[in-house]
C-alpha positions as CSV (number, residue, x, y, z in Angstrom):
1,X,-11.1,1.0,1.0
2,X,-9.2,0.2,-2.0
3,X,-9.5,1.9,-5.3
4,X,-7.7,1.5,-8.6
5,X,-7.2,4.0,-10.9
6,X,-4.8,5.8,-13.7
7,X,-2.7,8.7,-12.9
8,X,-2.9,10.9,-15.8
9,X,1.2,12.3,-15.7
10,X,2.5,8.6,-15.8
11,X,0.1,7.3,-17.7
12,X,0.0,4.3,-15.1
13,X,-2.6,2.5,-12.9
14,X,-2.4,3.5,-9.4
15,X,-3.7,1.8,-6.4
16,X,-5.0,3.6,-3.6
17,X,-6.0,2.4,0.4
18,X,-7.0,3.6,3.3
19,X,-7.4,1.4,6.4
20,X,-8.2,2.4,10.3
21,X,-7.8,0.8,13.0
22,X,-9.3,1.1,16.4
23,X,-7.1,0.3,19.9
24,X,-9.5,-0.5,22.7
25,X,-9.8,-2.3,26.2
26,X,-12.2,-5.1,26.5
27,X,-14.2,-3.7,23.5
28,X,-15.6,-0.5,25.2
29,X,-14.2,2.1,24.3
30,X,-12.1,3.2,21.6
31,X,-8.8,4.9,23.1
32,X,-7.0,5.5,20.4
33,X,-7.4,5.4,16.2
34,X,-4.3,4.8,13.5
35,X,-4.7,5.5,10.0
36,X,-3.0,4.1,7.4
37,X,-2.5,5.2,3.7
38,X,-0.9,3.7,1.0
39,X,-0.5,4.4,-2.8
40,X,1.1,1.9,-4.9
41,X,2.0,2.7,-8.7
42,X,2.6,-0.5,-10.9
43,X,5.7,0.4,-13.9
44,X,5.2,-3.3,-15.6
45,X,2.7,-5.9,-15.3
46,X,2.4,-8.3,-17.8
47,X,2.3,-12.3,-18.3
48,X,5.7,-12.6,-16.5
49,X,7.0,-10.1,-14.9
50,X,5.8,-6.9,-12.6
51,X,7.4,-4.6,-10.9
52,X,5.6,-1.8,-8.3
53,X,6.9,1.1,-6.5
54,X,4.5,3.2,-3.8
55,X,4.5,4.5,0.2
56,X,2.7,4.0,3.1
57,X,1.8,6.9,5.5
58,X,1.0,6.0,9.2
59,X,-1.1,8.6,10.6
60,X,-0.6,8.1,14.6
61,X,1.7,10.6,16.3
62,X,3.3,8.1,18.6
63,X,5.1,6.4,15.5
64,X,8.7,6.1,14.7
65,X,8.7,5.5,11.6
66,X,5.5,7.8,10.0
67,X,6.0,6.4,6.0
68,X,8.0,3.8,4.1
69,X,8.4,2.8,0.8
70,X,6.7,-0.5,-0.6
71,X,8.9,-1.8,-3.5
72,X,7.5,-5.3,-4.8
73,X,9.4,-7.2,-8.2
74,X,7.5,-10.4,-9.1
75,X,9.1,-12.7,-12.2
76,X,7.8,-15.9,-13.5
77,X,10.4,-17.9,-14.9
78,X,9.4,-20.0,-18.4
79,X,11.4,-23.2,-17.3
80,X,11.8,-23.3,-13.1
81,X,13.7,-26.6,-14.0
């Protein structure tokens, strides 16, 4: 589930997801279930150039590493030449 929205302090649109995943032998029966939430806050998006800033939360105790930050910069360049 993803869902898109503004948050009110920053005045910026906000992404939102929530994925699970089911671990299983041969299909039977579920053993054990992550969870996965991520919120992503765009800064600048426009014709060129956007820039993103957010976390990801893994809900499973076993993890190392329970949450991370997603950083993502994209630029187009006018003349690639």
């Amino acid at each position: 589930m993803i869902k898109i929205e503004s948050v009110l302090h920053f005045n910026k649109p906000f992404i939102s997801g929530v994925s699970v995943i089911v671990e299983s032998d041969h299909f039977i029966e579920p053993q054990k279930l992550i969870g996965l939430l991520t919120g992503i806050l765009i800064f600048q998006k426009d014709s060129n150039t956007r820039y993103t800033l957010g976390i990801a939360i893994i809900a499973d105790h076993s993890t190392r590493i329970p949450a991370f930050p997603i950083i993502s910069y994209w630029h187009r360049f006018n003349d690639p030449r």
